[in-house]
C-alpha positions as CSV (number, residue, x, y, z in Angstrom):
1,X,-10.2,96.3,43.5
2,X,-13.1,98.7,43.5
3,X,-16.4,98.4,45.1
4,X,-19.6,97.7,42.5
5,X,-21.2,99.4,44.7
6,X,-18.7,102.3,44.7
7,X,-16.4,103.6,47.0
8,X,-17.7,107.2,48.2
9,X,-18.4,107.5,52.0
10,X,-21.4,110.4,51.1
11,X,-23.6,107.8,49.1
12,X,-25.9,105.6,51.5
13,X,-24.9,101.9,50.7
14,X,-27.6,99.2,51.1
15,X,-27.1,96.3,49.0
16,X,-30.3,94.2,51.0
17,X,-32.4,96.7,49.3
18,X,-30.9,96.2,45.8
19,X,-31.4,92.5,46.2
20,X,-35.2,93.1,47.2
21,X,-35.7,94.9,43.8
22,X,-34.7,93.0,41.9
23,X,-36.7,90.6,43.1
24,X,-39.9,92.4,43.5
25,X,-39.0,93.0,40.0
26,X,-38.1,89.6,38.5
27,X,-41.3,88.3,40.7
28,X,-43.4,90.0,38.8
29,X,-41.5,89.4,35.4
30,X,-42.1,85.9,36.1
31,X,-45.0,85.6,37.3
32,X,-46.5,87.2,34.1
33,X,-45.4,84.4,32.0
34,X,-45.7,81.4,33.8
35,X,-50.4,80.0,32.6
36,X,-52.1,77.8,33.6
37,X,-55.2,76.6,32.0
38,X,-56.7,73.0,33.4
39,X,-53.6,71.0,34.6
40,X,-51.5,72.1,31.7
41,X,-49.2,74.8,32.5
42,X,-47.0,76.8,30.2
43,X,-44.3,79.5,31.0
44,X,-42.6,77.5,34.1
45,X,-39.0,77.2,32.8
46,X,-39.3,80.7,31.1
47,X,-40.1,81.9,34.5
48,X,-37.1,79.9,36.7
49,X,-34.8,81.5,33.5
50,X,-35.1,84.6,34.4
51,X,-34.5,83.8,38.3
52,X,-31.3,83.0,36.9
53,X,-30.9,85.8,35.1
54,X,-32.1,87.9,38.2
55,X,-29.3,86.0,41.1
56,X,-26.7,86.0,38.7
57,X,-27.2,89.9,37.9
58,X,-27.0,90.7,41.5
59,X,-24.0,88.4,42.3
60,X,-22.0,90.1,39.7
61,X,-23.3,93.5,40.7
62,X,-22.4,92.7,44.2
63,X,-18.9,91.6,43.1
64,X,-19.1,87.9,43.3
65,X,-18.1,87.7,39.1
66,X,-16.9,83.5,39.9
67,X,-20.8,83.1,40.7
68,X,-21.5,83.7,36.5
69,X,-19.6,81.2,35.5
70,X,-21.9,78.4,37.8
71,X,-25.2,80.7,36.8
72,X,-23.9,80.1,32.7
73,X,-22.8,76.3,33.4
74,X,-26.7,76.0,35.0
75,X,-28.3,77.8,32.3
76,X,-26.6,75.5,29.6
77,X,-24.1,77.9,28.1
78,X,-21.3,76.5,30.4
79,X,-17.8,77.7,30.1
């Protein structure tokens, strides 16, 4: 089985600092849509969505594909 990441020796792998960007990104992502105004907020399971979205991206990136099928079954699009 091939590496996601790829298999040549003369590119520098770092897969920590593939999982920090995506997260810096989706942080930010998130963050934008998640108001409050009062006590009321809005956005909050729009925001945890695309966390989702975000861990299962990287697990199948890094290889770990049996990790989609628990991030689909959490989302509510099981199988």
């Amino acid at each position: 089985m091939l590496s996601p990441i790829g298999d040549d020796d003369s590119i520098r792998k770092d897969p920590i600092r593939l999982i920090e960007a995506v997260t810096a990104g989706v942080a930010f992502l998130a963050a934008g849509t998640i108001f409050t105004r009062g006590g009321d907020v809005k956005g909050l399971t729009t925001g945890a969505g695309m966390w989702l979205a975000g861990a299962v991206g990287v697990a199948c990136g890094l290889g770990h594909l049996g990790l989609r099928r628990s991030g689909r079954a959490r989302a509510g699009r099981g199988r």
